[in-house]
C-alpha positions in Angstrom: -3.0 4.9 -11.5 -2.7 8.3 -13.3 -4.3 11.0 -11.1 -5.2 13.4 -13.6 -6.2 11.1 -16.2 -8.6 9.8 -13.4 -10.2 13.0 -12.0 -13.3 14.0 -13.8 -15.8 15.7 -12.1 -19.2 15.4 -14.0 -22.7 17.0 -13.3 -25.4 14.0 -12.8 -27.0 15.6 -16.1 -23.2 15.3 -18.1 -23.1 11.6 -16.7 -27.0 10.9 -17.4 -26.0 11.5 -21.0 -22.8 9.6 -21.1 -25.0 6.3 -19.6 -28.4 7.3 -19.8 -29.5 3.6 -18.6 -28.1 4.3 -14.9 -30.5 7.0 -13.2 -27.9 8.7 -11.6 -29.9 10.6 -9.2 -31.5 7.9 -8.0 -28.7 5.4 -7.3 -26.6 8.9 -5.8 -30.2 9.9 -3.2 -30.4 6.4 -2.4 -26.7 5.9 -1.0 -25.8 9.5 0.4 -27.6 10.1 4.5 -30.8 12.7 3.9 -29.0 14.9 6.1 -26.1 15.1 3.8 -26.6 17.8 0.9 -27.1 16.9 -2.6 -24.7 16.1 -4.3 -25.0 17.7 -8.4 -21.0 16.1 -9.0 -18.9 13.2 -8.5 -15.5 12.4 -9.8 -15.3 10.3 -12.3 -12.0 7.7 -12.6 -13.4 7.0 -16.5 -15.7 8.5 -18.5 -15.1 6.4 -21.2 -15.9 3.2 -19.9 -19.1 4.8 -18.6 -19.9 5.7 -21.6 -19.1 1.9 -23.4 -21.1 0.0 -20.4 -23.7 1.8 -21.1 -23.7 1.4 -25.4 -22.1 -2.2 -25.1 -23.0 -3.8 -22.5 -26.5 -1.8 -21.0 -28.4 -1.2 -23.8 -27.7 -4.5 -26.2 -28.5 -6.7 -23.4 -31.4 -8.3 -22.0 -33.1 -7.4 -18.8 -32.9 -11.2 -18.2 -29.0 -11.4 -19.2 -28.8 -8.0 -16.7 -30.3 -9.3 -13.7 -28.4 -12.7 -14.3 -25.0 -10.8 -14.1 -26.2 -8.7 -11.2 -27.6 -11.9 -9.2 -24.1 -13.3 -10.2 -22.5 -10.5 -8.3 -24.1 -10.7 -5.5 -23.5 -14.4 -4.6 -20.1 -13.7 -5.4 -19.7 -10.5 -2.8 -21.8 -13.1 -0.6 -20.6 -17.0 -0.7 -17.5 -16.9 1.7 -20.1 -15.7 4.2 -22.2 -18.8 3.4 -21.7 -22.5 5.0 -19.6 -25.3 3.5 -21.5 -26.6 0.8 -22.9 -23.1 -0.7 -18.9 -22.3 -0.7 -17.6 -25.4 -2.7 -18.3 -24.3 -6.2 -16.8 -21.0 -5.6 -13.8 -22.7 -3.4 -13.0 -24.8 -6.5 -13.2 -21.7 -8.9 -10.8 -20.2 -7.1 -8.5 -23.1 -6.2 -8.4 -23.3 -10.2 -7.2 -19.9 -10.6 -4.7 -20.0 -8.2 -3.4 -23.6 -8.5 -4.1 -24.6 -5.1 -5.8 -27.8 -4.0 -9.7 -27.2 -3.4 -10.1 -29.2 -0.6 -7.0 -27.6 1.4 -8.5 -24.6 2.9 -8.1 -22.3 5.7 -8.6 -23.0 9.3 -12.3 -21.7 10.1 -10.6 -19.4 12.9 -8.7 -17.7 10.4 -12.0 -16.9 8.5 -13.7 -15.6 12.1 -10.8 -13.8 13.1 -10.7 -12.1 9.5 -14.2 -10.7 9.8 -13.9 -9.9 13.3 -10.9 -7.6 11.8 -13.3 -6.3 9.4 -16.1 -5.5 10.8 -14.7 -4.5 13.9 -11.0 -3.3 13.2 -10.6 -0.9 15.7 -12.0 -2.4 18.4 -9.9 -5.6 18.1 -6.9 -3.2 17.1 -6.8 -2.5 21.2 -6.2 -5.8 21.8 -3.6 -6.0 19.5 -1.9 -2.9 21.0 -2.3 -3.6 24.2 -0.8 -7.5 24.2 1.8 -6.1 21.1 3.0 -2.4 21.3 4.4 -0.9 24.3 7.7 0.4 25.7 9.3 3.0 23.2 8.1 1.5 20.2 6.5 4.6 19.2 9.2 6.6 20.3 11.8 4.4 18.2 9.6 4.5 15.1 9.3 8.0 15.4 13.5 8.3 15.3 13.7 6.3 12.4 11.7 8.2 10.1 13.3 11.6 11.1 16.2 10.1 10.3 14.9 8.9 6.5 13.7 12.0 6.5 17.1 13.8 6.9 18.6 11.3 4.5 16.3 12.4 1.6 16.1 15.9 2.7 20.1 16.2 2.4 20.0 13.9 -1.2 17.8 16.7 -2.9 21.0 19.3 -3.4 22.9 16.1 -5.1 20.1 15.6 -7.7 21.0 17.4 -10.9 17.7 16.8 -12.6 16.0 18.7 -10.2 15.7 22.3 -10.7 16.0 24.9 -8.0 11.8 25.8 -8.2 11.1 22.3 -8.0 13.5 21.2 -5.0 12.0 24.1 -2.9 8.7 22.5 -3.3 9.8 19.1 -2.5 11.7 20.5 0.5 8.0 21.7 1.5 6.3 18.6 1.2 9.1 16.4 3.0 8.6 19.3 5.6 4.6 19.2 5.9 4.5 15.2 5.9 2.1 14.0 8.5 3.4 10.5 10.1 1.1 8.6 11.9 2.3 5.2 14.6 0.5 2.2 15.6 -3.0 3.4 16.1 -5.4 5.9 16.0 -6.0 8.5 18.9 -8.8 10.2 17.3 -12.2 8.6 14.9 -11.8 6.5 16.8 -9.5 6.5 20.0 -8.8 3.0 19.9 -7.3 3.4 23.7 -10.3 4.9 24.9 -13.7 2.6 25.3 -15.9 5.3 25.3 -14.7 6.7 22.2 -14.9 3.1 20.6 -18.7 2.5 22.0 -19.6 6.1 20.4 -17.7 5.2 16.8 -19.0 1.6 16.5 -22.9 3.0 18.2 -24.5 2.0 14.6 -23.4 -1.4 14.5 -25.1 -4.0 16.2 -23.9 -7.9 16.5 -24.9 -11.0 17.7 -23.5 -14.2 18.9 -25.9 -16.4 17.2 -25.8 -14.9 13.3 -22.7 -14.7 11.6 -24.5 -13.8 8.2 -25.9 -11.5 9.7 -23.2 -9.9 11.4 -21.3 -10.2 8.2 -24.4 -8.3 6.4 -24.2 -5.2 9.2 -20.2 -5.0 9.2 -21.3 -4.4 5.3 -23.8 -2.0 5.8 -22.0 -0.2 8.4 -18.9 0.2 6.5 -20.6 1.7 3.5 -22.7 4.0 5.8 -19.8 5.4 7.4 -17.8 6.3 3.9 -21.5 8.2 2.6 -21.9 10.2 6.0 -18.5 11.8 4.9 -20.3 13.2 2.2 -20.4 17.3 2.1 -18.0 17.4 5.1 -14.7 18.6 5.6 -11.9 15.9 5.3 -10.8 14.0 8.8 -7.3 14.0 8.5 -7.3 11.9 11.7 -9.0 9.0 9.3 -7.0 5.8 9.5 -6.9 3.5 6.4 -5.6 0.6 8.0 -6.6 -1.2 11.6 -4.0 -1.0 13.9 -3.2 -5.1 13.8 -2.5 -5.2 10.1 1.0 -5.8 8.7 1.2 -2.9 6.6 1.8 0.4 5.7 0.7 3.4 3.4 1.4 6.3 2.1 -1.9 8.7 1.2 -1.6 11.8 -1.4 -4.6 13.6 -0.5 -3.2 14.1 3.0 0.8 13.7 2.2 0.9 11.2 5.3 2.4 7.8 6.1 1.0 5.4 8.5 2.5 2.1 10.0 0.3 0.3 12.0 1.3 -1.3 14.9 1.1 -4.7 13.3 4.0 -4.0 11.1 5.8 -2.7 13.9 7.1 -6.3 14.9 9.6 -9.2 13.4 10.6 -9.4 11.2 10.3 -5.9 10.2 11.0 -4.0 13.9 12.2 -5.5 17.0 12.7 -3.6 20.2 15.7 -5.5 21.2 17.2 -5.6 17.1 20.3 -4.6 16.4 19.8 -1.1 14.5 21.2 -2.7 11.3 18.1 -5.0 11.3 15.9 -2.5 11.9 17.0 -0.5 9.5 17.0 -2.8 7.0 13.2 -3.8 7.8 11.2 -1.2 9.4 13.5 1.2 7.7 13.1 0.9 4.3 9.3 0.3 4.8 9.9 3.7 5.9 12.0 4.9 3.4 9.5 3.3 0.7 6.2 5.0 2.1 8.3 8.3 2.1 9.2 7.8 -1.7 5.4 7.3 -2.6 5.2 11.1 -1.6 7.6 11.5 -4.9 7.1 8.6 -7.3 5.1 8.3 -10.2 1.6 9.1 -9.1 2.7 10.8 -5.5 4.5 13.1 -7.1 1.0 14.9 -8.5 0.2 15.8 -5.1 2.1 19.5 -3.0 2.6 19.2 0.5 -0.9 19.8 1.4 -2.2 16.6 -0.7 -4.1 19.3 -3.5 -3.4 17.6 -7.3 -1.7 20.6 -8.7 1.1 20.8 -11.1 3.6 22.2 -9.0 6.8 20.2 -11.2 8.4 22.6 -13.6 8.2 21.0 -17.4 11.9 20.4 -17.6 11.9 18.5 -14.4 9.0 16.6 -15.4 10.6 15.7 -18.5 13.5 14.8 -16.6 11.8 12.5 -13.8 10.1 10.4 -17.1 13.1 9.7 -18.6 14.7 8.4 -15.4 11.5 6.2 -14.4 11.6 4.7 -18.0 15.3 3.2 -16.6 13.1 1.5 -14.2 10.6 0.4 -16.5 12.4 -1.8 -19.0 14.8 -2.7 -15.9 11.8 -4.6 -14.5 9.8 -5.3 -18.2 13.3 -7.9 -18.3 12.5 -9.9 -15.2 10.4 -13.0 -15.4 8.5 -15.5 -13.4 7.8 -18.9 -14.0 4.5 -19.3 -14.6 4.2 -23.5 -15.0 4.6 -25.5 -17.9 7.9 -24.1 -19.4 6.1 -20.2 -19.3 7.7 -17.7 -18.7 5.7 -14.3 -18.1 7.5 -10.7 -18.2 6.9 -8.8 -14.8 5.0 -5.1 -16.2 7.3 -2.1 -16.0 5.1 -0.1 -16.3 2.3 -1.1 -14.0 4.8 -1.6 -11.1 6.6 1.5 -11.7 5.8 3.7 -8.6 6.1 0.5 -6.0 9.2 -0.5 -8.0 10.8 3.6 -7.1 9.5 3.6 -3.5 11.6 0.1 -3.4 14.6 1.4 -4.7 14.4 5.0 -3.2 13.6 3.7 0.5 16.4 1.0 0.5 18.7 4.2 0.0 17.5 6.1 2.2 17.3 3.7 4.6 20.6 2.3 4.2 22.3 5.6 4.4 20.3 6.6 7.2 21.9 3.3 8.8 25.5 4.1 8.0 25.4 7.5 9.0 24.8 6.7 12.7 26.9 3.4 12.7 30.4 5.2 11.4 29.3 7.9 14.3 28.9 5.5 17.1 31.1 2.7 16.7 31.2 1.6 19.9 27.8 1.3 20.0 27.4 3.6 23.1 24.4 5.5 21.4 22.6 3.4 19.0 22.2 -0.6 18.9 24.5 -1.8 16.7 26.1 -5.1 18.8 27.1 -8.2 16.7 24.7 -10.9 16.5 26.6 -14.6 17.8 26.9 -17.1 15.4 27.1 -14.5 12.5 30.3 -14.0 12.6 31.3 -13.8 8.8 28.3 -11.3 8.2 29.1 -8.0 9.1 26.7 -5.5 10.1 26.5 -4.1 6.7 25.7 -7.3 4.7 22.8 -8.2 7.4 21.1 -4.5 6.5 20.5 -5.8 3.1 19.8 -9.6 4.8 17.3 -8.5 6.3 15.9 -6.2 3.5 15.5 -9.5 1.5 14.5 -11.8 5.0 11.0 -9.6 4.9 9.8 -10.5 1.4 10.0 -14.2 1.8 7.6 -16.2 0.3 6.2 -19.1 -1.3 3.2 -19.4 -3.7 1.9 -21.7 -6.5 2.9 -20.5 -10.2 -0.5 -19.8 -10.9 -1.3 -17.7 -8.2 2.6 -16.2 -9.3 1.0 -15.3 -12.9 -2.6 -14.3 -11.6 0.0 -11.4 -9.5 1.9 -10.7 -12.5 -1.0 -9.7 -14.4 -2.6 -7.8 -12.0 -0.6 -6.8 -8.9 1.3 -2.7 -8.7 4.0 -4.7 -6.9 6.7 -6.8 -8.6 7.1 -10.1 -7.3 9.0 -10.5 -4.1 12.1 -11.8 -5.7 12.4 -8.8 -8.0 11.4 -6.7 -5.4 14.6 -7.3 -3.4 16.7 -8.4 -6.5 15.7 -5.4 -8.6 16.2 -2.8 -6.0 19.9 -4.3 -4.7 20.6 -4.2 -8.8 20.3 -0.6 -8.8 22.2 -0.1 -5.0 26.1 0.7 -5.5 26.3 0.3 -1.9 25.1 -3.7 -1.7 27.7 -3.7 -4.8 30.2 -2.3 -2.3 29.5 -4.6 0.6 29.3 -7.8 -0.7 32.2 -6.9 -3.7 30.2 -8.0 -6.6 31.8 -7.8 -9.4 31.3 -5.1 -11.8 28.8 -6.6 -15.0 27.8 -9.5 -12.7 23.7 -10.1 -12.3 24.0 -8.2 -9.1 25.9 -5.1 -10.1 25.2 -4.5 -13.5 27.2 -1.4 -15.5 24.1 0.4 -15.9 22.2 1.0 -12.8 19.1 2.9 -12.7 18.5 6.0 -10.1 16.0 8.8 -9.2 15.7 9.6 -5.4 
């Protein structure tokens, strides 16, 4: 996403002209609480397309073509809430698309525990925490990215392209990054019931109505994101439940966030070897870091405001090094059935692909810096695993970097990612990033101009 192409404040009046078939007002008084003030702007991500709904598709059409289309959309927002039979038309659509078999679907547990996670996210986060992150989990976490940190602190002197205006501010927003571990203690507390019972006091469920608890965790979710409305920002806001195996990096605030649930194997283990660690948890680490500086992150100073605070040369300089990545990944391919093959897109992968290839660096080095200082593992966990033998602590870093992105899916659902996921597949994910690493080159002696150590690598943080 290109920030400043997508911020465009507008007046209600500029965008009542741009699609005068939307009342604006209306649809903006109807959402927002009446205790929130009016609001006379919003941001707009594309005026343009406003502007062609509302000549192409709006005013050519039909109420009856309209309403069919909006009818349309609502069953679809609605029919995995519906029973069995309503869901089997959709099921198959989907099956299609993804090239799975329609009658193979998930266990109706799964589908509970999903909406339960949902609707209520926190709440079942305690659970999580409680049964899954203890000890000095936190504590760990919390030494592992102030070690990343270092790491890409230290690099910034080594990077030529960067000039001394732009490094200072860089310096500044590594320096003002907010890190948040495993849950929330404030909007809500997830460790306290009380403040739970106050957060969750608007939504109301019952044992008896799963539509209609699945309406409410609707209703409630959309209520809460309006009553923000006219209020200062909560930088205590978590985007993420506390069970989910994920992480984030978020531009307005300059923070990163790892939920507890990515906190375990195979990405963290308390009783791991550091090299493992490292090579999981780490370069998640290293990756949501990176986001603060990639191609869309990069927009935002230390205190998350979109200001241009990049000199022009620098800029200029940062392009030409992220168009290396670009065709680097425009040549991968993935097979997407019947002989096709379909080009993974540069371009749209671009910032995912640099916080891949910048946070297995950082994490690596960050690694390797505390394993040549404590060989004898007195300080940090570094004891060989039995049975691995031939792999030395140094080739299982970059095992374990490629252990995490494991999976299997149907070459249709393959090409449906291609076309419309920021990340590159998993393959190239690991593949492309250990292409451009002189130090996986180094450890397992890959020759120089073979597929995994190409002569031209590409590099920015």
């Amino acid at each position: 996403m290109d920030p400043i192409g997508t911020y465009n404040p507008r007046t209600l009046s500029q965008l009542s002209k741009i699609s005068p078939q939307i009342d604006w007002d209306l649809l903006i008084s109807h959402l927002q609480p009446s205790s929130s003030p009016h609001q006379d702007s919003i941001i707009v991500t594309s005026p343009t397309y406003l502007a062609n709904l509302s000549s192409q598709v709006l005013e050519p059409s039909s109420p009856d073509t309209l309403l069919t289309y909006l009818i349309w959309r609502t069953i679809n927002v609605y029919v995995d809430a519906l029973g069995e039979d309503l869901r089997k038309p959709s099921d198959k659509l989907m099956a299609k698309i993804q090239g799975r078999n329609a009658k193979v679907t998930e266990p109706r547990w799964e589908t509970c525990l999903q909406q339960v996670d949902n609707s209520l996210g926190f709440m079942a986060g305690r659970l999580f925490v409680q049964e899954k992150f203890g000890g000095n989990a936190k504590e760990r976490a919390d030494d592992f990215i102030d070690s990343i940190k270092q790491v890409f602190l230290e690099r910034l002197p080594e990077l030529n392209w960067l000039d001394d205006t732009t490094r200072e501010k860089a310096v500044e927003k590594v320096n003002k990054l907010i890190s948040k571990i495993g849950y929330p203690t404030k909007t809500p507390n997830v460790m306290s019931p009380v403040s739970l019972s106050e957060y969750y006091s608007g939504l109301s469920v019952y044992v008896d109505d799963y539509f209609g608890n699945y309406m409410a965790g609707l209703q409630f979710s959309v209520k809460k994101e309006w009553q923000k409305v006219g209020k200062e920002t909560d930088k205590t806001v978590w985007l993420m439940n506390p069970d989910e195996v994920n992480a984030y990096y978020n531009p307005t605030v300059n923070e990163i966030v790892f939920p507890a649930g990515i906190l375990q194997n195979p990405f963290f283990g308390s009783n791991y070897p550091d090299y493992l660690n490292y090579g999981g948890i780490g370069v998640v680490v290293g990756h949501e870091l990176t986001h603060g500086f990639d191609s869309m992150g990069r927009h935002y100073d230390g205190n998350g405001r979109l200001v241009e605070w990049w000199t022009n040369a620098t800029s200029e300089a940062f392009d030409e090094k992220a168009s290396c990545f670009v065709k680097q990944y425009n040549n991968f391919t993935v097979d997407a059935g019947n002989g096709e093959k379909i080009h993974v897109k540069g371009k749209q992968t671009l910032g995912e692909n640099l916080a891949d290839n910048g946070g297995l660096g950082e994490a690596y080095m960050a690694w390797k810096r505390r394993y040549d200082s404590d060989r004898e593992c007195k300080k940090y966990n570094n004891q060989r695993l039995p049975g691995l033998d031939d792999l030395t602590p140094n080739k299982l870093f970059f095992v374990n970097f490629g252990r995490v992105w494991c999976n299997k899916m149907t070459q249709e659902r393959a090409k449906q990612r291609v076309l419309t996921d920021e990340h590159s597949p998993a393959r190239w994910r690991v593949n492309g990033a250990v292409q451009n690493s002189q130090h996986f080159a180094q450890v397992f002696q890959c020759p120089l101009g073979s597929a995994m150590n190409p002569k031209e690598k590409c590099e920015l943080w």
